[in-house]
N, C-alpha and C positions, 0 to 999 in steps of 0.2 A: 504494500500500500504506500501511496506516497505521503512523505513527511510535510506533503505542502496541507493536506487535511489533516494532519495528527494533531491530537492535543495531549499532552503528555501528563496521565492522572496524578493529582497530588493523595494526600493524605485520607482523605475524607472519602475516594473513591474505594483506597486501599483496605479501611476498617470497615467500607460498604461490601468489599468481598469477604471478608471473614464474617458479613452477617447471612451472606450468601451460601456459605460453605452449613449453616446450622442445616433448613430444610435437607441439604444436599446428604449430608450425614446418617439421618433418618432414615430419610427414604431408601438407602441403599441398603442401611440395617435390617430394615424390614421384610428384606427379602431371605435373610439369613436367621433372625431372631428367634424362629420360633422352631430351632433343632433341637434344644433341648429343653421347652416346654410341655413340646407333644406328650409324653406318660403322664403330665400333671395332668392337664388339659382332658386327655384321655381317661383318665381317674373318674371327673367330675362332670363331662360332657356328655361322655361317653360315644363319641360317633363311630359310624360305622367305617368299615375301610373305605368305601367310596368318598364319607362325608370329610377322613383323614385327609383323604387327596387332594378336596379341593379345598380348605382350609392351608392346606400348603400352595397349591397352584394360582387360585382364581387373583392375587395380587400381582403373580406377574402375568396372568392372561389379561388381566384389563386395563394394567400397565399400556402394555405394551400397544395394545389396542388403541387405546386413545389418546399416544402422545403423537400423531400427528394432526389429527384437529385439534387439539388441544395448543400444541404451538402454533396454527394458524391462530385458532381464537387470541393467543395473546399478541399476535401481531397488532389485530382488531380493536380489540379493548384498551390495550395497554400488558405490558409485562409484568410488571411490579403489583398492577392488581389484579391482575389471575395468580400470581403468584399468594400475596394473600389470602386470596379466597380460597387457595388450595389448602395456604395453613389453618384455614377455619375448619375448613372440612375435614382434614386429618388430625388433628386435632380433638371433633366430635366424634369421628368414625375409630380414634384409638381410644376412647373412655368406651364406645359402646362394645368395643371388642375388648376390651378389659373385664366388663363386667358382661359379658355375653352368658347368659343361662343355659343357651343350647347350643349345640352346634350348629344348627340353620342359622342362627343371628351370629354366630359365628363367623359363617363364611360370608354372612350379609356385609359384617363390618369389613374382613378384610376386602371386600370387592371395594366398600366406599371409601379404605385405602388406596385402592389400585388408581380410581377413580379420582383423587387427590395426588395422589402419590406423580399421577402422569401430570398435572398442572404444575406440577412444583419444578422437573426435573430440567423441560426445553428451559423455562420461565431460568433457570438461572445461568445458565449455560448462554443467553441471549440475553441476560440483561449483563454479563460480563463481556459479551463483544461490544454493547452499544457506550461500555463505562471505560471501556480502555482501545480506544480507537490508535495508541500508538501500537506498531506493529510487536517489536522487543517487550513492550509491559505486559500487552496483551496472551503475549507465545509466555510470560512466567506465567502470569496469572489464571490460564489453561492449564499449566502446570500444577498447580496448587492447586486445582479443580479436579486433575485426575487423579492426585495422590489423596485427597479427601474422598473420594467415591471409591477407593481401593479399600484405604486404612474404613470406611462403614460396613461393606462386603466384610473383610476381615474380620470387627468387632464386633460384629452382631451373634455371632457365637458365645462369644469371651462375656460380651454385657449379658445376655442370655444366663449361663452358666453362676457367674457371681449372682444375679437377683434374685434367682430361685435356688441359693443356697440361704437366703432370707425372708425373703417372701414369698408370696403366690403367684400362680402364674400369668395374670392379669399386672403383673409388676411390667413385663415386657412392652408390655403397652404402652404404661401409662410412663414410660420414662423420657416419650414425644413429648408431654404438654408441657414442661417449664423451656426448653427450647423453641417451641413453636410461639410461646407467649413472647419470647424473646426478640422474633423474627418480627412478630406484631407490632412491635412496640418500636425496634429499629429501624426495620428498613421504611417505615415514610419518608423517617430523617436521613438516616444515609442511601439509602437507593434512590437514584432519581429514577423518574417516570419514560418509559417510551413504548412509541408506537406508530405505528403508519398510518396517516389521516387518510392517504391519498386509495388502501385498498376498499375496495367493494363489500359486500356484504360476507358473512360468512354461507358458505355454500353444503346445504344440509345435507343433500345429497351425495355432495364429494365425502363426508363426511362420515354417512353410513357405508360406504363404498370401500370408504379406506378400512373402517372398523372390518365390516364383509372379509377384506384381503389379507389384513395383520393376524386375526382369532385364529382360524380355520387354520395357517399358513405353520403358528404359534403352537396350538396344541395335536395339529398332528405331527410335527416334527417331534414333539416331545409324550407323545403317545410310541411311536415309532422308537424312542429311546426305550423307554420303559418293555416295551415288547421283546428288542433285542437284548435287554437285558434283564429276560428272562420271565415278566410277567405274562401271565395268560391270554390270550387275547388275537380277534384278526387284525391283519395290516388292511384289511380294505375300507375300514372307517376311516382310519389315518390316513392312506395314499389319497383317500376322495374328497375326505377336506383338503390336504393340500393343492391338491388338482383345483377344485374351487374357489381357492382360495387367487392360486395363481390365475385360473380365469378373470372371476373378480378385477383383481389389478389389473388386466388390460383394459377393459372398460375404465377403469379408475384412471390412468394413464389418458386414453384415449379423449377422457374427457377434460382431462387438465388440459391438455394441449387446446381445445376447442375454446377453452374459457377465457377472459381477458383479467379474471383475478384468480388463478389457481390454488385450490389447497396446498396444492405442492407445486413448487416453481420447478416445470419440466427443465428450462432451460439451465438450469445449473449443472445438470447432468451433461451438457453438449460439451461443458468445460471440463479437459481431461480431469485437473488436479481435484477438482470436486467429485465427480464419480470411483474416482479413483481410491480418491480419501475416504469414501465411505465403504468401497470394498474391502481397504484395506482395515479396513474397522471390525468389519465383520471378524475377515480371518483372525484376527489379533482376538476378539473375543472367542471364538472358534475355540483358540488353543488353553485361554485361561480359564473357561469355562467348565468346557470336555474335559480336561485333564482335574479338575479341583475335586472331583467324587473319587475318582482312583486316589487321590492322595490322602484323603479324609479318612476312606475305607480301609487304606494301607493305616494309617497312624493309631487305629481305632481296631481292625479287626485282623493285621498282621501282627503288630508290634506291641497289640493290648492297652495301648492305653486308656485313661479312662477320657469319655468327649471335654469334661475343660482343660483335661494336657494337653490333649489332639488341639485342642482351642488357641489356648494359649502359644503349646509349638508354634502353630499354623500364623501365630502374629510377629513370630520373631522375624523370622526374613521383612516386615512390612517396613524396618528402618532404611533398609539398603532400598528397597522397592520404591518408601517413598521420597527418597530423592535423586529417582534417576528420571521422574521428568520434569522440574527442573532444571536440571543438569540437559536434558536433553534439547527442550528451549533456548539455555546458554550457548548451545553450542551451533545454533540452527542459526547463529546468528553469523558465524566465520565459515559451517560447511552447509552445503545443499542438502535440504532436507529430503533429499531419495537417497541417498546417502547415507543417511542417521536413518531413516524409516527399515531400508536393507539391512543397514548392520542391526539396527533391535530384531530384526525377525532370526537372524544367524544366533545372535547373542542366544534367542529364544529355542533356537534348532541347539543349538550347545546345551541347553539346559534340558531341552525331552530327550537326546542322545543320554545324556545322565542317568536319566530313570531304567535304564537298561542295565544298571547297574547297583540299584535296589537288589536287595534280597531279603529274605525274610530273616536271614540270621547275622548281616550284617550292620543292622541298626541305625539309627535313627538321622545321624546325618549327613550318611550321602542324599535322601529324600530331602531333605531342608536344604540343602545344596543345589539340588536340583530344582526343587521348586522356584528359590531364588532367583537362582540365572533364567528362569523362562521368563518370571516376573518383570524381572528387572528390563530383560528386552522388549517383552510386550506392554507395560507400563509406558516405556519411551515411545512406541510407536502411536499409542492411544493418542499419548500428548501430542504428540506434533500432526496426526490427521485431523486431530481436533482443530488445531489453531489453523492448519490447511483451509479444512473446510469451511470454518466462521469467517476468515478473512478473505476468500473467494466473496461468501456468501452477501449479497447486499446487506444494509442494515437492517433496511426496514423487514427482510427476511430473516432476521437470524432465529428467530422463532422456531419458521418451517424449518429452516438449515441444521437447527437443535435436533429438532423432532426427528430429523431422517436418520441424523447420527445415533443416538439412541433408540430408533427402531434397528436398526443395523447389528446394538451392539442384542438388542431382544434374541432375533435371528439369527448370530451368530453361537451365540451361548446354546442356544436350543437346537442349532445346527451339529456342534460340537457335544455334548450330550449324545443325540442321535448317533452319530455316528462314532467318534471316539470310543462310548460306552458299546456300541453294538460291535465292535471288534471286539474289545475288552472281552466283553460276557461270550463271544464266541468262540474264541483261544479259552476262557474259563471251564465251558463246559464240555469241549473235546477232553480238555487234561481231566476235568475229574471224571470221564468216563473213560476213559483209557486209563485212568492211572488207579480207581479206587479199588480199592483192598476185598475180596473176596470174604463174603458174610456177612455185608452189610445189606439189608432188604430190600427190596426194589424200590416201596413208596418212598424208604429213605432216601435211599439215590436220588431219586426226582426230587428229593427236598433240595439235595444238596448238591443239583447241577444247577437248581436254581439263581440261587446267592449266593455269598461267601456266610453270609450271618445264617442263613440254613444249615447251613456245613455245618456251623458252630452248634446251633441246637442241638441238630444229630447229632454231632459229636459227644454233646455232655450227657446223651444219652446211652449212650453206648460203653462194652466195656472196656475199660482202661488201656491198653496196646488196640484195638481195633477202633476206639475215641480218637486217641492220640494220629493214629495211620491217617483216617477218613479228615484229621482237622490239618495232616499235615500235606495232603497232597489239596488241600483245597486252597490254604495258602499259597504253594507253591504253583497251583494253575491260577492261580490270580492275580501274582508275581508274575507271571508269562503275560497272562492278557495286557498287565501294566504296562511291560516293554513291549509290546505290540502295538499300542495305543501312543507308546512317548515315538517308537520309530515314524508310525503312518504321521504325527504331528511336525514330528522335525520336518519330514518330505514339504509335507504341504508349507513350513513356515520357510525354508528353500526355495521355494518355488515363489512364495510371497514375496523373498529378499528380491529375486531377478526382477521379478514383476517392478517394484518397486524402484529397483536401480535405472532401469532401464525405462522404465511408460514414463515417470513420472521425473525422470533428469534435469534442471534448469527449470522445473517450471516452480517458480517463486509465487508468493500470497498475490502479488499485484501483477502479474506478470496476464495474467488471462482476462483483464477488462473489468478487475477489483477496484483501480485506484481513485475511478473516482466515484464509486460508491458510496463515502462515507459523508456526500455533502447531502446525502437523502436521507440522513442520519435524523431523527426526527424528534427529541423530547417535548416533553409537554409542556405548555411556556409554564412558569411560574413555579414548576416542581425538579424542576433539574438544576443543577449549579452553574451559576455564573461559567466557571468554566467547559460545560456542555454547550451553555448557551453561544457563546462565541466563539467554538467550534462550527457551527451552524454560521456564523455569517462570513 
C-alpha cells in the first residue's frame, strides 16, 4: 500500500487492539472448552450420544455458517457495532448455557454462541485493517491477532480443566461475561467506528445461499471424518451434502457476479495474491487442525497422561509459536512474503516428518518437538496471508475479506480432520487386525479396530498378558496411522511451499491495485479519531 495514504496508529489505536484481542480470545476458547466438561455435563444433563454430538459440533456449524453474511452485515451497519451486539449476545447465550437444565437448551445456547461467536470474529479482524492502514503496523498487529486466536484454541482446555477442578461445569461459560463486559465498556472509547455508506442493501438471498453452501459443505466433511474414523454410519449422506453444498455455491457465485453490491466481492478473487492467500489459509489450517487429535490422543491415550497434563503439555510449545508471527511480519518487511509463506510451510513439513519419529516408548518430547516446529511454521504462514489478504482487500470490504479468511480457515480444519484422520484410522485398523493376539473375541475386536480408547476398554477387561498384548498393539497401530498422517501432511505442506514460492513471487500488498484503496476508507464522522479523520482527507 502506498505511504502516501498511510496514517501511522499512535497509542490509542494500539490499547484499541488489545480491546480487540478480548472477544477474539473467547470465541476461539469456545471451541475447545468444553473437553473436559463433557462427564460433568453428562452427569447432570444426561444426553444422548447424538445430543453429545451436537453440543460439541452445532458452535462450529453455525460458526462457520454465518461469518460470511455476517461480515457483509458489518460492512452495512458499521463494525464496531455488530461487533457489540455480538458481545451482547454471547454474553446472554453463555449465562443460558451455563445454566442450561437440559441438553436441548443446551445445544440451543451453544448455537446462539455460534450465532454470536460469527459477528465477533470478521468484526475484529476488519476493524484492525480499517485502524492501522500503515502497511508494517498493520502486518504486527495481524500478528498479534494470530498468536491470540492460537494461545484461545490452546487455552481453552487448560481454562476448562482448572475451573472444574473448583467449580461446576456451567463455570466454562460463565468465564465470557467479565471480559465481554469489558469489551462493552471499551471499545466505544477506543475502537473507532467504520463502515461503507456507499454499499447497497444487505442481500437476503445471497445470504441464505451462502449459509445453503458453508452447512452442508461443513458437516459433511466432518461427518466423512468421523466415519473414516471409525464410526458407524453411510458416506452417502455426507458425499450429498457436500455435492449440494458445492452446487449451492455456484449459484451463490453466479449471482455475486450479477449483482452491483455482492455479499462476497467476486472480484478479489481475479487478484492472484488474494485467492491465493486464502488457499493458502486453508492448507495451513489443513495441517494444524488434522494433525491436533493425533497429538491429543497420542498425549492422552499413548503416553497416559491424564487430559490437564495433555493440556497443559499441549501449551508449552505456545511460547515459541506465539512469537513467530511477529517475527514473521518483521521480516516480510526486508524479504518477499512467498518466500517466508514457503519457508513456514517447509518449517511445517520438518515438523510432521518429526512425528514419524514418535513412538510409544520413546516419550514425550520428541511429540512436543514436533508439534512445535509444525506450529511455528504454520503460525507464520496464517500471519502473513492474513495481512496478504486484508491489504489486497478494499476497506470498505474488509469485513467480507474477514469473513472469507475465516471461512477458509472452517474448511480447512474440517478438511484436515476428514482426511488426515481417515488415513490415520485406516493404517489403525489394518495393524490391529493383522497384528491382534489370538483369544480375544470377535465383538471385542470390532471394539477395538474401532478406537484407540476401545482398545483401552477391552483391554482393562481382559486378562492381564492378553490386556496388556491387545492394548499394546493398539498403541503401536496408532503410532503407525500417526506417521502416516504426519508423512501424507508434510507432502501436501511441500507442495504448499512450491505453490507459494513460485504463484505468489513479487506480488506485494499494493502491488495488485491495493494502493489506493484506502482513501475509501470510511469512518463514521464524529466516532473515529482525529487521526482517522485526516487520513480521509
Amino acid at each position: 500500500m502506498s505511504d502516501e495514504y498511510s496514517v501511522r496508529a499512535g497509542r490509542k489505536e494500539w490499547v484499541g487492539l488489545a480491546v480487540l484481542l478480548l472477544p477474539l480470545l473467547f470465541v476461539s476458547m469456545d471451541v475447545s472448552v468444553l473437553y473436559f466438561a463433557v462427564p460433568f455435563l453428562s452427569v447432570e444433563l444426561e444426553p444422548t450420544s447424538t445430543q453429545q454430538l451436537w453440543i460439541f459440533d452445532v458452535y462450529g456449524f453455525v460458526l462457520a455458517g454465518l461469518l460470511i453474511p455476517m461480515g457483509a452485515i458489518g460492512d452495512r451497519i458499521g463494525r464496531r457495532r455488530l461487533l457489540l451486539i455480538g458481545a451482547v449476545a454471547f454474553s446472554g447465550a453463555s449465562v443460558l448455557a451455563a445454566y442450561a437444565p437440559s441438553a436441548s437448551l443446551l445445544i440451543a445456547a451453544r448455537a446462539v454462541l455460534g450465532v454470536a461467536g460469527a459477528t465477533l470474529m470478521p468484526s475484529t479482524l476488519a476493524l484492525i485493517r480499517n485502524m492501522f492502514s500503515d502497511e508494517r503496523q498493520r502486518g504486527t498487529a495481524i500478528g498479534i491477532w494470530t498468536g491470540a486466536t492460537s494461545a484461545g484454541i490452546a487455552l481453552g482446555p487448560v481454562l476448562s480443566g482448572l475451573l472444574l477442578e473448583h467449580f461446576w461445569w456451567g463455570s466454562v461459560f460463565l468465564i465470557n461475561l467479565p471480559f465481554m463486559v469489558m469489551l462493552l465498556v471499551l471499545a466505544p472509547v477506543l475502537v473507532p467506528e467504520f463502515r461503507h455508506p456507499g454499499v447497497g442493501r444487505f442481500d437476503w438471498a445471497s445470504g441464505v445461499l451462502s449459509l445453503a453452501t458453508v452447512l452442508p459443505v461443513i458437516w459433511g466433511v466432518k461427518e466423512l471424518a468421523q466415519i473414516g474414523g471409525g464410526a458407524s454410519g453411510s458416506v452417502g449422506w455426507p458425499v450429498s451434502a457436500v455435492l449440494f453444498g458445492l452446487a449451492v455455491g455456484v449459484v451463490l457465485v453466479r449471482r455475486q457476479v450479477r449483482r452491483p453490491d455482492p455479499l462476497i466481492d467476486v472480484a478479489l478473487f481475479r487478484r492472484r495474491a488474494f485467492g491465493g492467500a486464502v488457499a493458502l489459509n486453508v492448507v495451513a489450517m489443513f495441517g494444524v487442525v488434522g494433525f491436533a487429535l493425533f497429538a491429543t490422543q497420542y498425549l492422552q491415550s499413548v503416553l497416559g497422561l491424564s487430559p490437564l497434563r495433555a493440556a497443559l503439555w499441549s501449551v508449552a510449545p505456545s511460547i515459541l509459536v506465539g512469537g513467530a508471527a511477529p517475527l514473521a511480519n518483521a521480516l516480510a518487511r526486508v524479504i518477499d512474503r512467498a518466500y517466508l509463506m514457503a519457508g513456514g510451510f517447509l518449517i511445517a513439513a520438518v515438523g510432521f516428518t518429526l512425528t514419524t519419529q514418535v513412538s510409544p516408548d520413546r516419550g514425550l518430547w520428541i511429540v512436543l518437538l514436533a508439534a512445535t516446529t509444525y506450529a511455528v511454521g504454520l503460525v507464520t504462514v496464517m500471519s502473513l496471508v492474513t495481512e496478504v489478504a486484508l491489504g489486497i482487500a478494499p476497506p470498505e470490504r474488509a469485513g467480507s475479506a474477514s469473513a472469507l479468511l475465516e471461512s477458509g480457515s472452517e474448511l480447512g480444519g474440517a478438511l484436515g480432520m476428514a482426511l488426515l484422520g481417515s488415513l490415520g484410522s485406516a493404517i489403525y485398523r489394518h495393524g490391529v487386525t493383522s497384528g491382534a493376539p489370538d483369544g480375544v473375541p470377535s465383538e471385542a475386536l470390532d471394539t477395538v479396530r474401532e478406537t484407540l480408547g476401545g482398545a483401552q476398554a477391552v483391554a482393562a477387561g481382559l486378562p492381564g498378558e492378553l490386556g496388556d498384548a491387545v492394548l499394546r498393539v493398539a498403541r503401536d497401530s496408532f503410532t503407525d496411522g500417526l506417521h502416516a498422517a504426519g508423512v501424507a501432511a508434510a507432502v501436501v505442506m511441500v507442495g504448499a511451499a512450491v505453490v507459494a514460492g513460485t504463484r505468489l513471487r513479487g506480488l506485494g500488498i499494493g502491488s495488485e491495485g491495493s494502493g489506493d484503496a484506502d482513501r475509501g476508507s470510511v469512518p463514521v464522522p464524529g466516532r473515529g479519531s482525529g487521526r482517522e479523520a485526516a487520513a480521509e482527507v
